[in-house]
Structure formats: C-alpha cells, structure tokens
LUMZA-199613 format. One record per residue: residue in one letter; x, y, z of N, C-alpha, C in turn. Coordinates in steps of 0.05 Angstrom, whole numbers, plus 5000, padded with zeros to 4 digits. Layout:
<pts>
AXYZXYZXYZ...
</pts>
This chain:
<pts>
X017690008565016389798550018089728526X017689438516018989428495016189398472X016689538451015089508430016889638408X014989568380016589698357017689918349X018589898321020390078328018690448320X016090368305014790508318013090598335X011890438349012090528374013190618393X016790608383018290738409018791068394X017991008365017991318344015791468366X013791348350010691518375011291628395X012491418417013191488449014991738453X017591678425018991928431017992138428X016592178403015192468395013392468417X012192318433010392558456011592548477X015592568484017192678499018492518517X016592258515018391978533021191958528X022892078543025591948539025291678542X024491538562025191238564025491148542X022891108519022091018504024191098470X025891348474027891328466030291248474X030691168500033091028507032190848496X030590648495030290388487031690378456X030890578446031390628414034890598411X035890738434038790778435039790488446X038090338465040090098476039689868440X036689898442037489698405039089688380X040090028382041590058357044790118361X045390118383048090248394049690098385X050089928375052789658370052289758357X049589738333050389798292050989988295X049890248303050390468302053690518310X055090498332057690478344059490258323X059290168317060789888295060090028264X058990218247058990288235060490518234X061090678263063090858259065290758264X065690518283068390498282070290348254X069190168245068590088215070190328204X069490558204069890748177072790898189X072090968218075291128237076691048243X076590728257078790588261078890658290X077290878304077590898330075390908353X076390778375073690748392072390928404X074191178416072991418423071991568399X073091538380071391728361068991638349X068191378347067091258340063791328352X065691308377063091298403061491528404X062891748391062692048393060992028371X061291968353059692018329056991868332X057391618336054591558352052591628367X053491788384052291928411051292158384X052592248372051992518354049692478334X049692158336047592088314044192018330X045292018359042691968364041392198373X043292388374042892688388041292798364X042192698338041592818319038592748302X038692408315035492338310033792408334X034492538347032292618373030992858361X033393038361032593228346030893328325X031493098297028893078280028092838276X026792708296025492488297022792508276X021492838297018892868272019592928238X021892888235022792968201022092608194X022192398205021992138196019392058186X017691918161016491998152015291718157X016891568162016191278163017991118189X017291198207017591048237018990748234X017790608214017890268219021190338196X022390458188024490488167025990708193X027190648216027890748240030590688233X031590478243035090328227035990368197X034390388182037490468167036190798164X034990908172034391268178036091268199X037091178224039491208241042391088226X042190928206044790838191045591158158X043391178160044791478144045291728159X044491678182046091908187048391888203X049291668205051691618228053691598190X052991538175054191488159054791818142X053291948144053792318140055092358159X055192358181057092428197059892338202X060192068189062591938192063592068161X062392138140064492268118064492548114X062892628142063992848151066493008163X066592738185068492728193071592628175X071292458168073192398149073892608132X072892718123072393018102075093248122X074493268145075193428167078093338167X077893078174081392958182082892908149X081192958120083492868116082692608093X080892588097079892318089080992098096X082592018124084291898123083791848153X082591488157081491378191083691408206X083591408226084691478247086891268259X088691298264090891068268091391108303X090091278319091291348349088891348358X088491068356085490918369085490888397X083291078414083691078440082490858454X083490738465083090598483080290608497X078990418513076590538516076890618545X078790618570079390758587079491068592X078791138556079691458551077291508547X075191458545072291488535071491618562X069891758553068492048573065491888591X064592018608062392008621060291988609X060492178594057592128570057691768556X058991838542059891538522059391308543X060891318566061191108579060191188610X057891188612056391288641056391138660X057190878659058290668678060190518669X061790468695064190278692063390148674X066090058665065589848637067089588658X064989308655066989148664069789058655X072188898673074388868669074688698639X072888578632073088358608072988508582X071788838590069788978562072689178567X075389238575076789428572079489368563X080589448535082689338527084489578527X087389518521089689678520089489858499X091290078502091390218474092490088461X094889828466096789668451094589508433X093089388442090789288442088289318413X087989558421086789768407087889878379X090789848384092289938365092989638339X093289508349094389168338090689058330X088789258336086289128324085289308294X085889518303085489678284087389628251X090689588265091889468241090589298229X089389028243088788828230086088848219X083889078219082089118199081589338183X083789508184084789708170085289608144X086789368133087489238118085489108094X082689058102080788938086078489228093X077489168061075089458046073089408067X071489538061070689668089068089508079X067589398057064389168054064488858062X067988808074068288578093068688678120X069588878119069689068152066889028174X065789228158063189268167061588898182X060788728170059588448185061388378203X064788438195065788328207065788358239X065288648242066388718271063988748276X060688768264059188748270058188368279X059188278271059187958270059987898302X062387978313064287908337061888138358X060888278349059888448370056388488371X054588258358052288228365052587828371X054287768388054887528395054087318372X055987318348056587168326054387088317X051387238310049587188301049587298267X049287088250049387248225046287278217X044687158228041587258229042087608239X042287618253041987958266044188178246X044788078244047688218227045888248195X044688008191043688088157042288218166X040188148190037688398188038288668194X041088808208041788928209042089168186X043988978164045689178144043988968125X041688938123039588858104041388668073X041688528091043688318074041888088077X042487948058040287638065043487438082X042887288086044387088110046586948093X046786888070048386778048050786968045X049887298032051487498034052787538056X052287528081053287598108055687348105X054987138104056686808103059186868091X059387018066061086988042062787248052X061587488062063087668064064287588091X063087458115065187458132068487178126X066286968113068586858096071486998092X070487198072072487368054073687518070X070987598099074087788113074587688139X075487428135077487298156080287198139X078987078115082187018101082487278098X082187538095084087788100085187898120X083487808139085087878172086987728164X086387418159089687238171091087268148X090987378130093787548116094487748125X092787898129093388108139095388148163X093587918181095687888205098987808198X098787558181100287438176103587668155X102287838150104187978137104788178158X103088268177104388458205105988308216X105488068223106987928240109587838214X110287828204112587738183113887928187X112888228179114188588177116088628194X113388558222114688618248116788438258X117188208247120388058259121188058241X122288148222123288248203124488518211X124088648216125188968225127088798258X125788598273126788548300129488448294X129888338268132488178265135788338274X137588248285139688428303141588448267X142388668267143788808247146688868261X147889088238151289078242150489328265X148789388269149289528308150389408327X149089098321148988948342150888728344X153288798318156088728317158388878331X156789198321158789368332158789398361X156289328372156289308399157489208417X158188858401159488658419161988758417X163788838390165888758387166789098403X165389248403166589558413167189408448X166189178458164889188492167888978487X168788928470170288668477172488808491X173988998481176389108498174989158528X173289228535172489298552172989018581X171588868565171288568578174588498578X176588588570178888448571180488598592X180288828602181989088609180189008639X177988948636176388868669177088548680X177888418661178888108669181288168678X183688268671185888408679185688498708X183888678716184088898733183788678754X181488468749180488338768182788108784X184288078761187187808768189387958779X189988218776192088388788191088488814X189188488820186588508847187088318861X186988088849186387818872189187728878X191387728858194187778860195987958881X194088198886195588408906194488318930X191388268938189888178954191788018961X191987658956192587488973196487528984X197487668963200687818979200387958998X197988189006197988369021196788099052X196187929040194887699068196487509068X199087499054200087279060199386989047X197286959031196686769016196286738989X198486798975199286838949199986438946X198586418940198586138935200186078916X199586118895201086058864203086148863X204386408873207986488883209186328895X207186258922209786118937210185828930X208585758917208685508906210785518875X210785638860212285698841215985778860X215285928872218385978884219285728908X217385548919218285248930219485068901X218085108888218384868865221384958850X221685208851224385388842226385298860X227585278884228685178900228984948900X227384758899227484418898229184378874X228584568853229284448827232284488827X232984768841236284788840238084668855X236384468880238484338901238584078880X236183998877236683718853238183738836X238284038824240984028807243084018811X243084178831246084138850247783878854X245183778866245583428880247083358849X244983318827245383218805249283278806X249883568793251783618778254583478795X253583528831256083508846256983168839X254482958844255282748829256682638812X255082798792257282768765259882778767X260183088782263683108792265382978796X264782878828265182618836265982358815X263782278808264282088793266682128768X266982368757268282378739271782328756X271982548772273882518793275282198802X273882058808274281848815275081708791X273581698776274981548746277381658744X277581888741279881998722282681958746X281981928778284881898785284781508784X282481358777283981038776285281108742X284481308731286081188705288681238708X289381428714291581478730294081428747X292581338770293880978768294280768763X293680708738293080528728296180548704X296980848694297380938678300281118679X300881038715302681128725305881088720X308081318708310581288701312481108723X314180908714315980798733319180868724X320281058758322381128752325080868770X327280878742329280728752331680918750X334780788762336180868756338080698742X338880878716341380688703343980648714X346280528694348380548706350680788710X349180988693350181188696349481448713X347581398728345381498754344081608742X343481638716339981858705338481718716X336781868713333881818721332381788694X331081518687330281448664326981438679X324781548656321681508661320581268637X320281068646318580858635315780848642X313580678635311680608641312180398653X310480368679309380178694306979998683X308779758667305679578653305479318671X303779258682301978988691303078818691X304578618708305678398704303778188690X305878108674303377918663302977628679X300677488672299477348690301277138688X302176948717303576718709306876698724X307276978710310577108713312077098744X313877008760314777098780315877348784X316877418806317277698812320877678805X322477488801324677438800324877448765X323177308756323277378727322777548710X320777818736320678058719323278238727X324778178746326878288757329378238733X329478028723331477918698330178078676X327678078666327578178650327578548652X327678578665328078818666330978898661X332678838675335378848677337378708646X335078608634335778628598335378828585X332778928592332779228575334679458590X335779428606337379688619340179748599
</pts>
C-alpha cells in the first residue's frame, strides 16, 4: 500500500517488511545522494545508505514522531557519513567505484545499460563536484537525480523553492569553472615538451642509416638481375661522350694539318743555280698579276 509516512512507521513496527520497503523505495535517492555528496563515491555511498536503513529498522520504535520520518533518516545517514569520514581521514574518497562494482545487496537487479557508467566516468564526475562546498553539492546531484524537480528537492532538504533556485544557480557556475579549469590543467600537462625533441632528433640518425641501407639494397638487387638501370645508362652516356670527343679532336687535327701544309706551299723556298754553280735558296713569290712568263724570266736574270 502506499500511505504516509506514518503509516508505513505503524506498518513497520507490527513487522510488515513490505511496508518498510516502501519507506526504502521513497527515500533511497535522498538518502544515497546525501552520502555520495559527502564521499565522492558510489559504492560507498550505497553502503552507507543500506546502513542507514538497517539502522532505522532497527530503532524505528526509538522515533517519537513517525510524520518527522525524512529528516530522522537524513541524521543518521549523516552520523554515519562523519563517521566514516572520521575513519578515512576526514578526507572523501577519490577511487569512486563504478557502479558495476556494487554488490548484490546494493544492487539486487541488473541495473539497466543507460543507469551504468565507467569508472573513467565516475572518476571525471566526482572531480567536477568535488570542487564546490557541499551546500551547492548536495541540490545539485540531488536536482539531476529526482528528474530536475526543484519542488521535490526543497521538500526534500526542507528548503523553500527560491533557496533550491539560487543554490543550484551557484552550483553550476562552479561546475563550469570547475570544469573549465580541469579541462585547461589537463591540456596543459598534454603539451609535447623537450622529450619530444629528444625523441625526433635521437630517431633522425636512425632514419638516415635505414634510407642508405635501403638504396645500397635496391642498387645490389637490380646488378645481381641485370637491371641496374642508372649504371648502364651512366656508362652508355660515358662512351658516347668519348667517341664525340674523339670525332671532335681528330677534326681539329685534320683541319689544322691541312692548313698548315697550304701555308707551306704557299711559302715554299725557290732553288737556282748561279754562275758559279752554288746553290742559292730564294723565296718563291707570286707572279704578279699582268706580268708574262718571259718578263719574269728577264727579271730574274737581273738579280743574279
């Protein structure tokens, strides 16, 4: 049955579990969101909850006033959470388990696929409300987890609806700083440093000594097949170049050759004899134009 909340007081004290489950399905978010609020973690959270309702079963008849049920289940989840804190340290819990790690008890049926997050998960949520006091904490994650009702949330943690407004206000611009400075930290530390100089420049010999290996490879390869491309083409073009020179120089030869015997003749001594039989060496010059052969014969025979 559903009825108040004392009437489900009554029902329990004359041994109805049902009638205390009911008590447990109404309060389990505040109750569970108030511990996690203070631990930062979901299995422990869950634990302390279960401990708080274990603990109001137990002295249910100590409650003096039935209809004052919620916040008599909010003090003692709240003794037990600075209990616990007391135990660790004073200090919430940062190795927030996942809720895949949650026990049988806690979690007595599958949890659907939508309701199960990562420890990564788990871990990147906790940072981001770890960061704001725990009197914007508290609506907040109670806010996301009684489906964004701030009616239920004030009647909850006995806030009027204005208070609930201002504090979740206040702790969302702290998440998104909050966030906003994790996310800054964290690519900030990602930025590549002088490791990641020494890295490239240590790999560079490496990369040069394997480019090598690979061209003295493909070099032996196509000799050992006969298709050394770039040799035999270098030693064709070596050959062409020395017959052309050849060709070239023998030319030249030639040509020089040939000049030098017309100058030659051209340039050639004429021998006579005098009257005394020597043998005299003159030059042979060009008859000049005009002249008969009888007139160079007279003139000659003047200079003798």
């Amino acid at each position: 049955m559903q009825g108040t909340d004392s009437e489900l007081v009554a029902e329990s004290l004359a041994g109805r579990r049902d009638a205390f489950r009911q008590i447990v399905e109404r309060y389990q978010t505040l109750i569970c969101s108030l511990a996690y609020s203070a631990t930062g973690s979901l299995g422990r959270s869950e634990d302390l909850a279960q401990e708080t309702f274990v603990t109001a079963w137990k002295q249910l008849a100590e409650l003096r006033e039935p209809s004052k049920l919620r916040p008599w289940l909010c003090t003692i989840v709240r003794f037990l959470v600075g209990k616990e804190l007391r135990r660790l340290g004073r200090e919430p819990t940062h190795a927030a388990e996942p809720l895949e790690a949650m026990g049988e008890v806690a979690a007595p049926e599958p949890l659907p696929p939508e309701q199960v997050i990562s420890q990564e998960e788990t871990a990147i949520l906790w940072r981001s409300l770890e960061g704001i006091p725990q009197v914007y904490r508290e609506p907040s994650v109670l806010f996301y987890r009684e489906q964004q009702s701030v009616e239920k949330v004030a009647a909850e943690l006995e806030l009027t609806e204005d208070a609930v407004k201002q504090r979740l206000s206040r702790g969302r611009n702290l998440l998104r700083d909050q966030m906003l400075a994790y996310v800054e930290g964290a690519l900030a530390k990602t930025s590549p440093g002088k490791a990641f100089t020494v890295g490239v420049v240590a790999a560079l010999p490496l990369l040069a000594t394997s480019a090598k290996a690979v061209t003295a490879g493909a070099a032996i390869k196509g000799a050992s097949t006969g298709k050394a491309a770039t040799g035999l083409g270098t030693l064709v073009e070596a050959i062409l170049m020395t017959s052309t020179t050849k060709i070239i120089i023998a030319a030249i030869v030639v040509v020089a050759a040939v000049a030098t015997f017309l100058v030659v003749q051209n340039q050639a001594p004429v021998v006579s004899q005098n009257p005394a039989g020597a043998a005299t060496q003159t030059s042979q010059a060009p008859a000049p134009e005009g002249l008969s052969s009888i007139h160079m014969q007279r003139c000659r025979q003047r200079r003798l």
